[in-house]
N, C-alpha and C positions, 0 to 999 in steps of 0.2 A: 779730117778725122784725126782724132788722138791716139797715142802710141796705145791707151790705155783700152782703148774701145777694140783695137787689134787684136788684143791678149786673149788667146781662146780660154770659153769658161770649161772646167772641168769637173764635173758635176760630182759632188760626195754621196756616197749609199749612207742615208738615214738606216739606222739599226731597224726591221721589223713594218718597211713600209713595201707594198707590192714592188716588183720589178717589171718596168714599163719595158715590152719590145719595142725593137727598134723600127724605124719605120719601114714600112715594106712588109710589116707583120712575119718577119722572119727572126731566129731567134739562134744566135750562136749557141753551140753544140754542145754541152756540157761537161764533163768529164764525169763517167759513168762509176758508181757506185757500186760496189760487190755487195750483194746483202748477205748475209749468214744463216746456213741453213738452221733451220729450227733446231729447237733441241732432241726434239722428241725423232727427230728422222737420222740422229747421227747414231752410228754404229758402236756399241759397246764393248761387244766381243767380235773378235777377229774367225779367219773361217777356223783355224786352227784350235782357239779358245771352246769355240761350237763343238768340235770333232771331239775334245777333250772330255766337254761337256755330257755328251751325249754317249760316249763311252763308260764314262764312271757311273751314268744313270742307269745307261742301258743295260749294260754286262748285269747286276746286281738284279733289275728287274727280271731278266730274261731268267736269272738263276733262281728266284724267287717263282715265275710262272712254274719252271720247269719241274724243281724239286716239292713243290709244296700244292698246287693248283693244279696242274693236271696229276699228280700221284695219288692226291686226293679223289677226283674222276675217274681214276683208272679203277680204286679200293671197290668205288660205289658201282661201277658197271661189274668187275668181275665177283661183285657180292649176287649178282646173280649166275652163275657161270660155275661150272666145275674145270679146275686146270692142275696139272700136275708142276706147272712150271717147266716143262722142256715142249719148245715149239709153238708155236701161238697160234699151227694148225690144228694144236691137241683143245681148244677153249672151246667146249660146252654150253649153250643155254640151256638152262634147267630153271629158271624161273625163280617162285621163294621156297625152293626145295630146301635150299641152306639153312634159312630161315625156320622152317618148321622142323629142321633138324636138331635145330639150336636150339629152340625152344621147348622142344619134346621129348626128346633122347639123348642131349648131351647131360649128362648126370654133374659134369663139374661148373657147369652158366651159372644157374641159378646161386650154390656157393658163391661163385665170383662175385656175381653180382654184391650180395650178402655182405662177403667181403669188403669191398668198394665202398659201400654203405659203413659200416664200422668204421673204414679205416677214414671216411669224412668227420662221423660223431666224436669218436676219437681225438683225431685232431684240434676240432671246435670247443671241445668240453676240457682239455689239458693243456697243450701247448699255448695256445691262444691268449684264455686268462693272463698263464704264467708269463708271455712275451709281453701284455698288457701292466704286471706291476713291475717289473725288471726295468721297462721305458720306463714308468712313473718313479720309481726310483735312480736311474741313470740320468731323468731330466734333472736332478734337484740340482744338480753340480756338483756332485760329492770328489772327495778323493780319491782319484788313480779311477779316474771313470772312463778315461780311455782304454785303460787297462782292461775291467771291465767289459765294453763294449768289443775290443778285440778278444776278449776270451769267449764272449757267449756266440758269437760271429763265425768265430773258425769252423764249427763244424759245416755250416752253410759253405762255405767257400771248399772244404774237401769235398771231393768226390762222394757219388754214394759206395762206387764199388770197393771205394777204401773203405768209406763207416762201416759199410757189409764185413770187412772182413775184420777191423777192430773187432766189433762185438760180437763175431765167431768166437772170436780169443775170448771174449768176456761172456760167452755162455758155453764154453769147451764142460763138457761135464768131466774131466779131471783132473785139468789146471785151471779151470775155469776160474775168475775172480768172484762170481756169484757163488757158486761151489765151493768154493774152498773158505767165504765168508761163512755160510750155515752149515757150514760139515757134511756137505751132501756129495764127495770127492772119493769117497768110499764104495769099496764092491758093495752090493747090494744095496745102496742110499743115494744111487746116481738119481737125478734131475734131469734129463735130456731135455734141456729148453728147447732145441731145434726139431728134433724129430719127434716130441708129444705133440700130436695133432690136436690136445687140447692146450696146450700153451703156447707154439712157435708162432701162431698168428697176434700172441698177443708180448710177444717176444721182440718179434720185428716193429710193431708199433711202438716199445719204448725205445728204441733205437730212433725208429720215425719223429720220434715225439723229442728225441734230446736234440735233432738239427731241425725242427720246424720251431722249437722256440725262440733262437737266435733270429730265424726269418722275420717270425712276428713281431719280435721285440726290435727292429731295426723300422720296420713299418710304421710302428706305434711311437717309437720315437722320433721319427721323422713330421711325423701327426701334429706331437706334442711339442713341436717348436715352431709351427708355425701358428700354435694360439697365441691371440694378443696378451701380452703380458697386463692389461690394463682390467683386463676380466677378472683375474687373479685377485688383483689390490682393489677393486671393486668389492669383491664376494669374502674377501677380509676387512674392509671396512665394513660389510654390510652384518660382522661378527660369524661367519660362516665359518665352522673348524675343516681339517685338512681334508675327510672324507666328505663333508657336505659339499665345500667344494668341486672336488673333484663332479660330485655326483652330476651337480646341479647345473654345473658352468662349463667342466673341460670336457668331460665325457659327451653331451649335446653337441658339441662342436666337431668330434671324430668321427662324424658320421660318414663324409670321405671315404676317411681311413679305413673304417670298417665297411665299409662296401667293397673295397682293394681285398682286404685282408679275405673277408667271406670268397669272395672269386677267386682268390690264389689259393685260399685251404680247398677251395672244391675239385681244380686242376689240379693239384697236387694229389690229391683220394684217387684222382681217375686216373694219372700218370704214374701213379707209383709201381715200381717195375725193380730196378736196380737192387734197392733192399733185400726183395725176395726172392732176385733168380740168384743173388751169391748166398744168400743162405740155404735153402736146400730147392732150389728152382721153381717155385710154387706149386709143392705137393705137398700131399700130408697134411690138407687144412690151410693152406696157406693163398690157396687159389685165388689169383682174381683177374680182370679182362685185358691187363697189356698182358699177362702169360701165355693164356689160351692164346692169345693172335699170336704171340713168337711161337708158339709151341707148334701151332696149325700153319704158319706159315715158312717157318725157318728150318721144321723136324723133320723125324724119318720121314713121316707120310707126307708132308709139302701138298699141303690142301688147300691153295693157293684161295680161289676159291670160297671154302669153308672160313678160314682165315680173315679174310677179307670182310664177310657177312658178321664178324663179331667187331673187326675195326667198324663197321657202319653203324652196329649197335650202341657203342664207345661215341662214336660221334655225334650221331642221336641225343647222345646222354651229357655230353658237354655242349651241343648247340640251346639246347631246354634250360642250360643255365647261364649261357655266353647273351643268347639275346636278348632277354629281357634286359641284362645290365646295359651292353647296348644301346638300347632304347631308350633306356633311362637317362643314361649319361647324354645322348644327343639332342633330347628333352630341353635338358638343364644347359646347354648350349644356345639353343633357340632362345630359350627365355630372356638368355644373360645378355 
């Protein structure tokens, strides 16, 4: 035998061909693989992350159930109920006692009501427009339109109990600035805007009316910039002037916008409150439904109760316009 035929062969691994056991059908041990857990099973947040979590969610919801959801259930149970507010031994069922109260014998509802009413028509038929061409002219780009938009703005952002007490000053009948423009500053030629039960209600509405413009007018301009610009040079090539435009192309398009706007002028009629209790506390013609509930529920008599039965009224009267929008809006959802 030759040196060569001795020489043990040792076999090469071909790349990608089976690996033959050895004989004995036994197969040395491999060295084992770690595999990596999926992605989906690894942990993102930490327990502490969770804790965090769960606290900034929690606290805010819990304050939300507490101040806004059961207070609301509380309004609606003791709308049937007589309470004086001391003891919660003293709480009454009397059924829709309140109710037939409120609607039959209270002499100031039905004004309020009245009220409320105006002070939406009102809103819809002056401020509204006017916030409507202030954006159409604040869109064009003009000069100092910042300026502009922070001047018609500001009253929105003050308080109302301030506007309230501005426009005290500016309907005072002896330094008054109206008064003393038409010479009505005089003994015997006084003006009492606040206390003529035929004027202080339409007194407070121009007041109303000089900070619900700015609202509008930040609405509608917000409207008018997200039309496509390409609609515009469109409806001017097509030789359309500045109000066919508007008519035919931009206005069609706010229809959004005015659905916003309709909902916020309607909240705003039924909210209105501030205005009227710093000018003369809604008397004298001035009546309307967040009064009567302060008056019945915060006054001498605390007719908790009674109080309460006009809050349900109020809510009644904004659920009739809150859900159809609502509905409509969750509509146009589904579709999209």
């Amino acid at each position: 035998m030759s040196a060569s035929d001795s020489t043990p062969v040792i076999p090469v691994p071909v790349p990608g061909a089976t690996e033959v056991p050895p004989p004995g059908g036994t197969r040395a041990p491999s060295t084992p693989q770690r595999r990596k857990p999926p992605y989906g099973h690894r942990r993102l947040l930490t327990r502490r992350d969770r804790i965090a979590l769960g606290f900034m969610a929690g606290l805010p919801t819990l304050l939300h159930v507490a101040l806004v959801w059961v207070t609301a259930f509380a309004s609606v149970a003791l709308a049937f109920t007589t309470w004086d507010g001391i003891g919660f031994d003293a709480i009454k069922w009397v059924g829709l006692q309140n109710f037939r109260e409120l609607f039959d014998s209270n002499p100031q509802f039905w004004p309020a009501v009245q009220h409320n009413v105006v002070w939406f028509v009102v809103l819809i038929a002056i401020p509204t427009p006017l916030g409507l061409f202030l954006a159409v002219q604040l869109d064009k780009n003009i000069r100092f339109t910042r300026v502009y938009q922070t001047a018609f703005f500001l009253p929105v952002v003050v308080s109302l109990a301030v506007t309230g007490f501005v426009w005290q000053l500016v309907y005072n009948p002896d330094t008054g600035l109206i008064n003393s423009l038409i010479g009505a500053n005089k003994p015997g030629h006084y003006i009492d805007w606040i206390g003529d039960p035929d004027l202080n209600l339409w007194a407070v509405l121009v007041a109303a009316c000089w900070r619900h413009t700015g609202y509008m007018m930040i609405l509608y301009l917000a409207g008018l910039k997200g039309v496509d610009p390409s609609l515009r040079e469109a409806s001017s090539l097509d030789g359309a002037n500045e109000w066919q435009t508007f008519k035919n192309v931009i206005f069609p398009t706010l229809r959004p916008t005015n659905t916003i706007v309709l909902v916020v002028t309607i909240i705003e009629s039924l909210r209105a409150f501030d205005l009227v209790y710093v000018f003369n506390g809604g008397a004298q013609g001035t009546e309307l439904l967040s009064i009567l509930v302060t008056n019945n529920i915060i006054g001498e008599s605390s007719r908790i109760g009674y109080g309460s039965a006009i809050a349900v009224v109020l809510l009644v009267i904004s659920l009739v316009v809150i859900i159809p929008y609502l509905v409509s809006t969750f509509r146009k959802e589904r579709r999209a």
